[in-house]
N, C-alpha and C positions, 0 to 999 in steps of 0.2 A: 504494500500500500504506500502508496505515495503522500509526501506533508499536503498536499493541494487538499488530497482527496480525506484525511487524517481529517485536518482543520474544519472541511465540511464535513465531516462524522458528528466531528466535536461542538460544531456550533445547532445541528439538527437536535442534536442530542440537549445541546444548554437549553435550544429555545422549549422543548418537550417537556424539560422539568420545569422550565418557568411558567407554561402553560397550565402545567398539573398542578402548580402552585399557587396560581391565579384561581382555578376553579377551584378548590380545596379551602382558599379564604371570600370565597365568594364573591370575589373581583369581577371575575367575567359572567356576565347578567346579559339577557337578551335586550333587555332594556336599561341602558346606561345613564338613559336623559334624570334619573334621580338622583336631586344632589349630593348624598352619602354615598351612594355607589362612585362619582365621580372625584368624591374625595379621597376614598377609599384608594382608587387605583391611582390617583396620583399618587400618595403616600408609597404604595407597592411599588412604585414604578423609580420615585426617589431611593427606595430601598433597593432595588436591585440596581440601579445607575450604581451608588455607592460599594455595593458586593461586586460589580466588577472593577471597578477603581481598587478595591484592595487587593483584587485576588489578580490583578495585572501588576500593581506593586512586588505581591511575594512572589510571582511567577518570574519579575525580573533579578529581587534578590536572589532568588538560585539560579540565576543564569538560566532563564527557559524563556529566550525572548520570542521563540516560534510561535508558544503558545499562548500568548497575547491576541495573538488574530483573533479570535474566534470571542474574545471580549472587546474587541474593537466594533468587531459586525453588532452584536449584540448590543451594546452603546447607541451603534449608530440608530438602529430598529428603534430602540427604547427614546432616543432627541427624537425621532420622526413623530412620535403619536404625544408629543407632547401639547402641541400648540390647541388642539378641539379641546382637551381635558382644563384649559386655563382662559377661557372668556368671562368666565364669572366668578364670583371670591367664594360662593356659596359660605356667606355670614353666618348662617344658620345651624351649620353641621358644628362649628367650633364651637370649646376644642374640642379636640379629637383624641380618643385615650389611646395612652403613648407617644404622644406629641405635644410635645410644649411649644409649636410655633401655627403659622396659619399665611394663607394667601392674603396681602394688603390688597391685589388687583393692577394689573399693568395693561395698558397698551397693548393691543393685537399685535402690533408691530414689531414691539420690543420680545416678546416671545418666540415671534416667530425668527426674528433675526439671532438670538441667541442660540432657539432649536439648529439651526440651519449651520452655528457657530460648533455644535456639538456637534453634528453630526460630520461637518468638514474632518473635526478634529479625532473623531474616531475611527473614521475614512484612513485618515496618516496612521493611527495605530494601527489600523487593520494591514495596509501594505507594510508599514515598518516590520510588523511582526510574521508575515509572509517573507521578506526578506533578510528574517533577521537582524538589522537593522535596529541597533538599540538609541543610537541618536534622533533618530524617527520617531520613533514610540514616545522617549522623555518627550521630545518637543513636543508631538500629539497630545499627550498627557499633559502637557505644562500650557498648553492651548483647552484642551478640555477643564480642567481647573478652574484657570481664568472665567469661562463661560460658565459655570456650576456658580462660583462665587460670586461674578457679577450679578447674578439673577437671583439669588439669595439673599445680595446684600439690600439691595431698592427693594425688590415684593415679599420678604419674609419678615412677616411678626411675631413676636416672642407672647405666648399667653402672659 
């Protein structure tokens, strides 16, 4: 088996579990237009953004820069469906337990140009980490960051 073909095992395989883990906390609903369900999977959604940010961290500490790809793809998928899930603050659901922060409400624009900021930047992960490439990856990483914290810092409130 080939790394190409490796990488897409591994990334069918990540999305599979996150799918199984979506429907298991009752994320994925046929009807999402209700405001808890949409808060819901934002939360789910910031929570697995962050579990590949770490687990592409310790994947570089041991020197496994191949295997970053396949949290790079999965990044990039997770910036894509951000922008529908963030038109509205939905005031109502907060807080939210296990969260001490909340959506203040931003700009269609500024979402979307941050999602689009993300997903550039995990694009560069994903080739860095197909070519090995560990100066790729940091700088993707060090671009992806940036975008995570910019949009935190303006539309995240603290209960």
């Amino acid at each position: 088996m080939n790394k190409r073909s490796f990488i897409i095992g591994l990334t069918v395989l990540f999305l599979l579990v996150v799918t199984s883990a979506l429907l298991a906390q009752e994320v994925l609903k046929t009807d999402q237009s209700a405001p808890e369900q949409i808060v819901k999977l934002r939360k789910f959604i910031m929570q697995a953004l962050k579990a590949n940010f770490g687990d592409m961290k310790a994947k570089l500490e041991s020197n496994q820069p191949n295997a970053v790809a396949v949290n790079g793809a999965s990044v990039a998928a997770l910036a894509g469906s951000i922008p529908p899930l963030y038109k509205d603050t939905h005031k109502q659901v907060y807080p939210v337990k296990g969260s001490n922060t909340y959506f203040k409400g931003a700009p269609a624009a500024d979402i979307e140009r941050i999602s689009i900021q993300m997903q550039s930047a995990a694009l560069q992960i994903m080739r860095g980490g197909e070519a090995g490439d560990k100066d790729a990856i940091g700088k993707g990483m060090g671009e992806l960051a940036n975008a995570c914290s910019a949009c935190h810092k303006a539309y995240r409130g603290k209960n």
